[in-house]
MARSE-795544 format. One line per field, with one value per residue: residue number from 0; residue in one letter; chain; x, y, z of N, C-alpha, C, O, CB in turn. Coordinates in steps of 0.02 Angstrom, whole numbers, plus 50000, padded with zeros to 5 digits. Glycine has a CB too. Layout:
<rs>
i (NUM:...)
aa (a:...)
ch (A:...)
neast (X:...)
nnorth (Y:...)
nup (Z:...)
caeast (X:...)
canorth (Y:...)
caup (Z:...)
ceast (X:...)
cnorth (Y:...)
cup (Z:...)
oeast (X:...)
onorth (Y:...)
oup (Z:...)
cbeast (X:...)
cbnorth (Y:...)
cbup (Z:...)
</rs>
This chain:
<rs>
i (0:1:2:3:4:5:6:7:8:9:10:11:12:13:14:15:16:17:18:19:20:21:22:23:24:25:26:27:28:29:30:31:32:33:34:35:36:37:38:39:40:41:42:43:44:45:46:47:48:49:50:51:52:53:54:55:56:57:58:59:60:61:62:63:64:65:66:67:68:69:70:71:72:73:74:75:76:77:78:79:80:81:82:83:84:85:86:87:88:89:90:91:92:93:94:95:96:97:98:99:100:101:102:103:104:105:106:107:108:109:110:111:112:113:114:115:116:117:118:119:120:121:122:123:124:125:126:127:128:129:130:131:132:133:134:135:136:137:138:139:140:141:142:143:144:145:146:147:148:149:150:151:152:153:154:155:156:157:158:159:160:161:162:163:164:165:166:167:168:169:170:171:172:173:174:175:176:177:178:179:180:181:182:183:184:185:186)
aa (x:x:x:x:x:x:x:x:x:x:x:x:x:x:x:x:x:x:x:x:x:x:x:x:x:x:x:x:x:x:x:x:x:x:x:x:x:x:x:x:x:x:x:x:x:x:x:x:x:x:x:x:x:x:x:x:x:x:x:x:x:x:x:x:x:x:x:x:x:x:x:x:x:x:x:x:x:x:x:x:x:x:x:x:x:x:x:x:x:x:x:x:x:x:x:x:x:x:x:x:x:x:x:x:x:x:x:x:x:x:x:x:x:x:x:x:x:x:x:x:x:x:x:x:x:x:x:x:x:x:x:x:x:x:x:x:x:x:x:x:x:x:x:x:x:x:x:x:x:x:x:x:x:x:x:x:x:x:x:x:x:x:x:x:x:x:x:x:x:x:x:x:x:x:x:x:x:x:x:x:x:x:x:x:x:x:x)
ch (A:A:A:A:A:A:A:A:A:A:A:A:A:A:A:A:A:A:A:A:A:A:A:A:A:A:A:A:A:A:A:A:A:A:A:A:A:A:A:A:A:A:A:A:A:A:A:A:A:A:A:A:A:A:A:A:A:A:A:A:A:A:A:A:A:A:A:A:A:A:A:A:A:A:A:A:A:A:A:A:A:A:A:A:A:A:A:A:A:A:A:A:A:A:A:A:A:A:A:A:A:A:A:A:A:A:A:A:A:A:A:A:A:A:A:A:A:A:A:A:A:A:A:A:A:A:A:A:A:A:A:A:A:A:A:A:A:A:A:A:A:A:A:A:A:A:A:A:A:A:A:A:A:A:A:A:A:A:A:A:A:A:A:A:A:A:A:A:A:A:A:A:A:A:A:A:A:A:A:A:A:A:A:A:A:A:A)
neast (50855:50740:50671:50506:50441:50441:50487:50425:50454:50344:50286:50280:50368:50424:50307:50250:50239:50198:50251:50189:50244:50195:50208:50180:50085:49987:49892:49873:49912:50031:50060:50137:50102:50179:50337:50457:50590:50623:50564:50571:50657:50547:50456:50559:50610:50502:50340:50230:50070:49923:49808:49687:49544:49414:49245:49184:49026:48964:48974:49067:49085:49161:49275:49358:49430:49573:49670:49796:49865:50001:50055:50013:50016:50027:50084:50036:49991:49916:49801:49712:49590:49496:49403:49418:49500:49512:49642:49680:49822:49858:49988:50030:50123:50198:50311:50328:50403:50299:50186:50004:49977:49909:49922:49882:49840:49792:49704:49708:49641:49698:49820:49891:49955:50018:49968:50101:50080:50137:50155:50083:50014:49865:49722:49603:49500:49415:49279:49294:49215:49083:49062:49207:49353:49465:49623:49718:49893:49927:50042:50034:49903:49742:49688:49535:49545:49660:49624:49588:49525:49493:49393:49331:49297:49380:49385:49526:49597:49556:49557:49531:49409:49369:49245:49068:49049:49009:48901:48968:49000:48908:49011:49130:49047:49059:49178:49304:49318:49488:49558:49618:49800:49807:49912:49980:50039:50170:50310)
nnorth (48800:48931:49072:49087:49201:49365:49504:49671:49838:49979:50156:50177:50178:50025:49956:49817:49731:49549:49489:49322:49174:49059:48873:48799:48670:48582:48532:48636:48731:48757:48852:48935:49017:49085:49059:49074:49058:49119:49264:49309:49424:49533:49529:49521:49437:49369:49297:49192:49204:49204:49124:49208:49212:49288:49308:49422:49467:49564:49660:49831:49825:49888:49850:49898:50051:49945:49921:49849:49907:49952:49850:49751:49754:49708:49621:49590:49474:49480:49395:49371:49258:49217:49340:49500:49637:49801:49836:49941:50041:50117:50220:50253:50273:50356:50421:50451:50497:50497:50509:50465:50473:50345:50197:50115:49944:49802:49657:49488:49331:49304:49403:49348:49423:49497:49581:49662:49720:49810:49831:49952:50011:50076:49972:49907:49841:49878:49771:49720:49637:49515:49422:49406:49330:49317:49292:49301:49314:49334:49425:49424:49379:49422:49569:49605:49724:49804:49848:49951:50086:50188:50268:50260:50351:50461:50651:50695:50581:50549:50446:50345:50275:50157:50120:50158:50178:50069:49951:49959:49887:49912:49935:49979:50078:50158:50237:50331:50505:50576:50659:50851:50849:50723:50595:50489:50318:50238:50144)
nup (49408:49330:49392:49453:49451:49412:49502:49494:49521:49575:49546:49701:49825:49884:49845:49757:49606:49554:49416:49391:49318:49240:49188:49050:48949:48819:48914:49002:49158:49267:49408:49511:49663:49771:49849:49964:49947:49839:49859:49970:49994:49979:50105:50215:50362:50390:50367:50292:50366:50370:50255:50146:50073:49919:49876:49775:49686:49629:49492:49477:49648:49789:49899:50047:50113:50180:50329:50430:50591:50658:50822:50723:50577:50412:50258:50125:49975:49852:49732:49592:49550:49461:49350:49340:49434:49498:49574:49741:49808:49934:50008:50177:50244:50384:50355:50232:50064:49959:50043:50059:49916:49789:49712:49583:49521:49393:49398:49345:49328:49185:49184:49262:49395:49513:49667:49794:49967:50060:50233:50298:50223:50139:50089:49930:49807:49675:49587:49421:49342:49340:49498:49546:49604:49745:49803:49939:50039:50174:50291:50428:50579:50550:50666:50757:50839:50774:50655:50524:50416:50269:50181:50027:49944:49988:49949:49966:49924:49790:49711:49560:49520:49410:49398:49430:49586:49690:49793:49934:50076:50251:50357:50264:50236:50328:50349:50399:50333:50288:50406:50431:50480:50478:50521:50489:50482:50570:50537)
caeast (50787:50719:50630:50436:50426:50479:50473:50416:50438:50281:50299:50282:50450:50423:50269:50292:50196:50248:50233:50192:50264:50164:50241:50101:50073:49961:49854:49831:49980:50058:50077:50182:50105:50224:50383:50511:50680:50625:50521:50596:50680:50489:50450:50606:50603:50411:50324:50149:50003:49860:49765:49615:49479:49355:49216:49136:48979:48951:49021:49076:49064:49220:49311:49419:49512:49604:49729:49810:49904:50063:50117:49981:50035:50025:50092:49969:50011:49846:49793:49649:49579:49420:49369:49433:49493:49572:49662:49712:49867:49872:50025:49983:50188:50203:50367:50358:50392:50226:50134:49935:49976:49894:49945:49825:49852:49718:49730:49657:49666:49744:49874:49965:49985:49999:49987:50112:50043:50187:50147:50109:49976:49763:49696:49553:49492:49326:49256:49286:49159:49061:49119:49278:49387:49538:49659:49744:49906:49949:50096:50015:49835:49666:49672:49504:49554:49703:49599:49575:49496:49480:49330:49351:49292:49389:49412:49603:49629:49562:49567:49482:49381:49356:49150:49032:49050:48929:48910:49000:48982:48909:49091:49154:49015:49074:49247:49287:49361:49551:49559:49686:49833:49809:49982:49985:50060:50217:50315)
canorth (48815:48999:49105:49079:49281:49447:49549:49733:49899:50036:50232:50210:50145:49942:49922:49783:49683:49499:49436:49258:49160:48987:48817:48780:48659:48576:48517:48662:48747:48737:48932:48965:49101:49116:49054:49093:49059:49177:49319:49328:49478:49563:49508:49493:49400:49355:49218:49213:49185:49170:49141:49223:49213:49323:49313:49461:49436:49609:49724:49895:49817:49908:49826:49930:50045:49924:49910:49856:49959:49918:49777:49693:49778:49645:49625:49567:49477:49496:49373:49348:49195:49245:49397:49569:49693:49860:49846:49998:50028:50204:50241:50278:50270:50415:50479:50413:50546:50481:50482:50467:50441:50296:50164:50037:49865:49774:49606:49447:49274:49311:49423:49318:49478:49492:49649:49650:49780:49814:49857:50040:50038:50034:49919:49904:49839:49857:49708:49750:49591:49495:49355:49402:49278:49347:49252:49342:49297:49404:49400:49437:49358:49483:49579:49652:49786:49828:49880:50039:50101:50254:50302:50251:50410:50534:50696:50705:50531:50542:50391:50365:50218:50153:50100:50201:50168:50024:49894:49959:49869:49946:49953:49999:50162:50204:50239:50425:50531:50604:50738:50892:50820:50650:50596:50421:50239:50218:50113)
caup (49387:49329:49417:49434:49458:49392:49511:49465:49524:49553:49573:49769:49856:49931:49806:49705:49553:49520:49375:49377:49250:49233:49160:49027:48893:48779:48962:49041:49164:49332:49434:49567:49686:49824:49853:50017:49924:49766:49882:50043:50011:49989:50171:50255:50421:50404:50360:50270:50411:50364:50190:50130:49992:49926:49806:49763:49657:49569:49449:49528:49688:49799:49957:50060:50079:50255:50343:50497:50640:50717:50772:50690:50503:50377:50211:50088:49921:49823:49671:49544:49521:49410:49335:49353:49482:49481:49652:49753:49889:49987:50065:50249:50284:50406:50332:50161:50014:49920:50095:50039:49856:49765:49641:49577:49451:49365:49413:49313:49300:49134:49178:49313:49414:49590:49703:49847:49978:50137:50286:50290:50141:50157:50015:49904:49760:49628:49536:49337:49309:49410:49523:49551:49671:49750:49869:49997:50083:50243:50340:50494:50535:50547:50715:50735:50875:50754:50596:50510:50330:50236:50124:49974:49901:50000:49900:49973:49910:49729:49675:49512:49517:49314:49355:49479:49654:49718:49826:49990:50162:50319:50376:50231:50195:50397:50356:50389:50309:50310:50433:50426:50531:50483:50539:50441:50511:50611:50510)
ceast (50778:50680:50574:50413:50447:50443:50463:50397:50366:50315:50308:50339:50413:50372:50265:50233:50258:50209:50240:50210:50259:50204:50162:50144:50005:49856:49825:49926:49987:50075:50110:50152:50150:50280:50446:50556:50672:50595:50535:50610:50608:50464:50508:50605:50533:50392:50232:50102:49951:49836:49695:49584:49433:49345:49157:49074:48960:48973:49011:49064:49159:49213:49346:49411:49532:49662:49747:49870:49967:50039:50095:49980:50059:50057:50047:49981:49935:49847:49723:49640:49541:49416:49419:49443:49530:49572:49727:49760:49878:49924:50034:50053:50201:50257:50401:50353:50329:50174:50053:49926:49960:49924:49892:49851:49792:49735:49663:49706:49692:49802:49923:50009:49979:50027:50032:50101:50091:50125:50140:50068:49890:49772:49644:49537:49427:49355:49251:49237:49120:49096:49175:49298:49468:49558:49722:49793:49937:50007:50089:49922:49779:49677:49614:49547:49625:49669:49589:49553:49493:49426:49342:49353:49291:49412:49486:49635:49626:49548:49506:49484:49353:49275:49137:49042:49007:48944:48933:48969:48956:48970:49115:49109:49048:49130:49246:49343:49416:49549:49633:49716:49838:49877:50013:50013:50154:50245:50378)
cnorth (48891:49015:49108:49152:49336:49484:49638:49796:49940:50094:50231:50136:50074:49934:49889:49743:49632:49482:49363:49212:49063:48934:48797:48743:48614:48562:48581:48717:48757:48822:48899:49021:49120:49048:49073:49109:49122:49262:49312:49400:49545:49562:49494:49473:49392:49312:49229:49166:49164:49179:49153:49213:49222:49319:49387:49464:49473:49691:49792:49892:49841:49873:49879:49987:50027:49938:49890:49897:49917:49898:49732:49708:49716:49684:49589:49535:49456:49466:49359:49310:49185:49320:49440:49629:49741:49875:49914:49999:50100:50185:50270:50286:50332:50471:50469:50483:50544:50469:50496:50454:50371:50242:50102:49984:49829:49688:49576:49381:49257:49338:49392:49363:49468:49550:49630:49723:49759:49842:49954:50069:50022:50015:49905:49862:49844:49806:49757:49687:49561:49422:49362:49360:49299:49322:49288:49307:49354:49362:49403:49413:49434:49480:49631:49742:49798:49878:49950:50056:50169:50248:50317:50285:50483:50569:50697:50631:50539:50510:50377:50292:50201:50136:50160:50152:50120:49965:49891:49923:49916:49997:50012:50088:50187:50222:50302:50427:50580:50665:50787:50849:50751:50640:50499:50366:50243:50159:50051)
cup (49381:49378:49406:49428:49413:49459:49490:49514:49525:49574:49637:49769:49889:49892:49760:49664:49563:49471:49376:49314:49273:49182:49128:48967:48868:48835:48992:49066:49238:49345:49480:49589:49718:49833:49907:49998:49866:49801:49948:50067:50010:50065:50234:50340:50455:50356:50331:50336:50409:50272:50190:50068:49983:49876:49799:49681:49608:49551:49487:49591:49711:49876:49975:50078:50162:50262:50409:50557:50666:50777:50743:50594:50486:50299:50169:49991:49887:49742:49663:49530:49460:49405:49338:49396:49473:49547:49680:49806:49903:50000:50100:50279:50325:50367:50268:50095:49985:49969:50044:49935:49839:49717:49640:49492:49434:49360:49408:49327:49268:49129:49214:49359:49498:49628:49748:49882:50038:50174:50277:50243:50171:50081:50008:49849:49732:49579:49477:49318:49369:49437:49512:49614:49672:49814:49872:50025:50130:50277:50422:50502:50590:50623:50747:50775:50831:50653:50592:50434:50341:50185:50076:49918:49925:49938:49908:49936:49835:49715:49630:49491:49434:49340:49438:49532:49664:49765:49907:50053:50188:50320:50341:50211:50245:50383:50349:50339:50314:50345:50412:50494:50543:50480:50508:50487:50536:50576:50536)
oeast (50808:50654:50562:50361:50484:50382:50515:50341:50330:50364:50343:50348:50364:50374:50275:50183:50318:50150:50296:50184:50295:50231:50110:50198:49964:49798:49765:49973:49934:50101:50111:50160:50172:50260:50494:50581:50716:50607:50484:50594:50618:50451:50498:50594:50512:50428:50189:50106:49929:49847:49653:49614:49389:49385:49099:49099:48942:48983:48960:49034:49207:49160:49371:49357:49520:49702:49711:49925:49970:49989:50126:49947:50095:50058:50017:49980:49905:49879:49683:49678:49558:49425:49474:49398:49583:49531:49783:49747:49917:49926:50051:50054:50220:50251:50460:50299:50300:50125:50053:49878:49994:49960:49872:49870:49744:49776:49608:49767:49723:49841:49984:50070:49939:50086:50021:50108:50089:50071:50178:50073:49866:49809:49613:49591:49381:49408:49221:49217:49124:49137:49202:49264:49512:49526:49763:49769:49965:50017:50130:49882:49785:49679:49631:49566:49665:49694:49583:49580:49492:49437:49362:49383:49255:49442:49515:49694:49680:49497:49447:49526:49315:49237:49176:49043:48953:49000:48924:48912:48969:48981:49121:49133:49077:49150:49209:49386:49400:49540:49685:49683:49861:49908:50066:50002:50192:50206:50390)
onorth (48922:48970:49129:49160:49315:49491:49662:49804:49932:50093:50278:50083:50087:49873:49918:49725:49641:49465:49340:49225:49024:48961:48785:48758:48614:48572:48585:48733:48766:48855:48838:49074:49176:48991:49092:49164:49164:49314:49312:49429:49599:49620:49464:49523:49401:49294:49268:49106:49115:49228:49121:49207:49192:49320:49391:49461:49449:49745:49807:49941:49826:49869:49913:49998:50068:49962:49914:49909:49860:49931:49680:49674:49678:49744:49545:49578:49408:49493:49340:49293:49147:49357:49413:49671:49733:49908:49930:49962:50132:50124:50327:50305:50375:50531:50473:50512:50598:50434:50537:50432:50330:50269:50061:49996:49832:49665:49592:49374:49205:49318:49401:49358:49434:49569:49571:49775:49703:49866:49998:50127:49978:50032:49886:49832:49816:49796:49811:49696:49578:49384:49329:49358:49298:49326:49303:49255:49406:49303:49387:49421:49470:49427:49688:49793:49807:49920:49993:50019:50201:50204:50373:50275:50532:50544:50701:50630:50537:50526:50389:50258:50241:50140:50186:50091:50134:49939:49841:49936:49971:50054:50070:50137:50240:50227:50334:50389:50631:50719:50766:50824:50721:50673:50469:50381:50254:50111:50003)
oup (49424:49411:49349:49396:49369:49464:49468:49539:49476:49612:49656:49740:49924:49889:49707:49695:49573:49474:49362:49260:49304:49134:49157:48942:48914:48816:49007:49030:49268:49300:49486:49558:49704:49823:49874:50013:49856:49769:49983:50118:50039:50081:50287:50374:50512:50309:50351:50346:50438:50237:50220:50014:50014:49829:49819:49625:49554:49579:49520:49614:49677:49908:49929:50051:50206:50221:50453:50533:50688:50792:50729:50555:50519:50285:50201:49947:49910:49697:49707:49485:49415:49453:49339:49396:49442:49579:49659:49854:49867:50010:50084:50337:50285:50354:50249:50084:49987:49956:49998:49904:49870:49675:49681:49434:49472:49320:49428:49334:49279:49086:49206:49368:49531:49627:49763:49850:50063:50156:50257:50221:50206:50035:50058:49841:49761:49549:49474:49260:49428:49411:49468:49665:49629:49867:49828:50049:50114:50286:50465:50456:50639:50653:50763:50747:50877:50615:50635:50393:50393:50143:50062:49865:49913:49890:49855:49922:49806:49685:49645:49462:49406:49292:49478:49522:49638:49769:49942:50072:50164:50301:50362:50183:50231:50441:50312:50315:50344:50317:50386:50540:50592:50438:50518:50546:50489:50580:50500)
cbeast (50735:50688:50641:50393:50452:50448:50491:50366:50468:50198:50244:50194:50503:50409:50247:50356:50174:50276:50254:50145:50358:50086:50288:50030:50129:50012:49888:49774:50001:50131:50015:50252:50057:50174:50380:50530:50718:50544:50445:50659:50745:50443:50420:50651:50646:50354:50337:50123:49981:49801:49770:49604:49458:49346:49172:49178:48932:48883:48990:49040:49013:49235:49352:49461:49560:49605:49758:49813:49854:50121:50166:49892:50092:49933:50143:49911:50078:49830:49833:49635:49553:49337:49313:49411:49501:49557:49696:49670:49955:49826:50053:49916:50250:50218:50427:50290:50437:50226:50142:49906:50025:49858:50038:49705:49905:49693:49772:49634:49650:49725:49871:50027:49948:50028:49929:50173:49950:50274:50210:50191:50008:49658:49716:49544:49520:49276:49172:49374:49191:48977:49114:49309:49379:49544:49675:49695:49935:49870:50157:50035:49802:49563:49720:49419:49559:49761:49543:49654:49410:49544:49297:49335:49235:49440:49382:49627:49605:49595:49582:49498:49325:49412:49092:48952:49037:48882:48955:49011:49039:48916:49146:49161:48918:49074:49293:49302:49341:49593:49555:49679:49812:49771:49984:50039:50046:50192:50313)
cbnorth (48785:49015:49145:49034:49302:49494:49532:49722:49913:50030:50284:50223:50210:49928:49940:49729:49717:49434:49448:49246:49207:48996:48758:48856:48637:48514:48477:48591:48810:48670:48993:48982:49128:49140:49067:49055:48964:49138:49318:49295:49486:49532:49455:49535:49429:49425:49165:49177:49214:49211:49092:49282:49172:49380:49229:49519:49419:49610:49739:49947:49749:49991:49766:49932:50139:49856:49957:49801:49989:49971:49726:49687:49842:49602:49617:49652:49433:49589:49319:49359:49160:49223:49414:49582:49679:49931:49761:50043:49979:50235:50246:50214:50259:50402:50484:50327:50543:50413:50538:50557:50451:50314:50134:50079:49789:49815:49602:49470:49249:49332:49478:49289:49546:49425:49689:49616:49793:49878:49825:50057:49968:50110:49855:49951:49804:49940:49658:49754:49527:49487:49290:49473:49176:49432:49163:49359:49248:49429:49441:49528:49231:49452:49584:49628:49780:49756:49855:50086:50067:50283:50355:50216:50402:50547:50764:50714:50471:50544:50336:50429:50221:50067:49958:50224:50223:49982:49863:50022:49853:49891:49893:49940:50194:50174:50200:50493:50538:50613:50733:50995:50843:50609:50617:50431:50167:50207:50150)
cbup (49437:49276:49417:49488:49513:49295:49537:49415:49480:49595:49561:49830:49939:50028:49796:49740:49457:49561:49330:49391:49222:49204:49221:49002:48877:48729:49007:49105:49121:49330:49461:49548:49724:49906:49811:50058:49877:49684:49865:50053:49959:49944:50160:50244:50466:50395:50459:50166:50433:50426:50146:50141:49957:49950:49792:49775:49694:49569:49358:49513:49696:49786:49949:50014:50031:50274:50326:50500:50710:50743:50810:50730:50490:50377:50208:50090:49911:49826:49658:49498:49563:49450:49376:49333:49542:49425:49674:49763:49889:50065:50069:50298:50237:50472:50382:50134:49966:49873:50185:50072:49837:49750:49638:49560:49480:49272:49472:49224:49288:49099:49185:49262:49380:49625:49739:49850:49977:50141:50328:50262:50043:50180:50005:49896:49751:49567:49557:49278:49261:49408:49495:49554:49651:49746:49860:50048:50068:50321:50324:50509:50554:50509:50728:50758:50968:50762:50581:50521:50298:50203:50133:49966:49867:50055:49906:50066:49942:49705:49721:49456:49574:49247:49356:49463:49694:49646:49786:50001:50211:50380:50356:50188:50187:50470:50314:50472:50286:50258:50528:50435:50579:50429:50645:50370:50426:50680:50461)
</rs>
């Protein structure tokens, strides 16, 4: 049998797109998100934990930017069910050449894309429409006392959000921002 995937390469080292590659015809079409025997080597000696699913309701509405701390660091494979997101991954790796550098993918129901986010990354995404639905699998499950965010509109981070800012959580407005000496994640 082929491969339900492509895996794909990003600018930062362990960040990976899959392309999904669906069995369709005249009915409709059968996905594959995840897979052990084809994506192992993305996760090696871990096991997906828990699943999540989120609907966010309106356009330029931003999640993020999380993450969790050692030893509760999760890997995160991130899909679109509905709508539109342009999802973001920091790398928080303490001793990673691209430490604090960004990369973001635009992930639809249509494209069959799926973020994978290691250990070692905060993550975000804004709604490009409304009602977006995005299912989450983690390799590790939600530990609150292990959480951590960044502010989604630090100046050191950049990140250049395609609609205006809106929507943030509580949580999410509280998230500080990067001090000098931020010494990043223990990997």
């Amino acid at each position: 049998m082929s491969a339900r995937f492509d895996i794909l390469a990003t600018p930062i080292a362990g960040l990976h797109v899959l392309q999904r590659k669906p069995l369709g015809d005249s009915r409709g079409y059968l996905e594959r998100l995840f897979c052990m025997d084809e994506l192992h080597a993305l996760i090696p000696g871990k096991r997906i934990e828990q699943i999540n699913r989120t609907l966010t309701s309106g356009r330029g509405t931003v999640r993020g930017l999380h993450f969790q701390h050692p030893p509760h660091a999760e890997t995160k494979f991130v899909h679109c069910l509905r709508g539109e997101v342009f999802d973001v991954a920091v790398d928080l790796r303490r001793d990673s050449p691209t430490f604090l550098r960004w990369h973001a993918e635009v992930l639809s129901a249509e494209n069959h894309r799926t973020f994978v986010i290691p250990e070692g990354f905060a993550h975000g995404f804004q709604a490009l429409a409304d009602d977006c639905e995005l299912l989450y699998f983690h390799t590790a499950a939600y530990c609150r006392e292990a959480e951590g965010g960044l502010h989604v509109q630090d100046p050191r981070l950049a990140i250049h959000w395609p609609l205006p800012v809106a929507g943030l959580s509580p949580r999410d407005a509280a998230h500080p921002l990067l001090v000098d000496g931020f010494q990043g994640i223990e990997t």
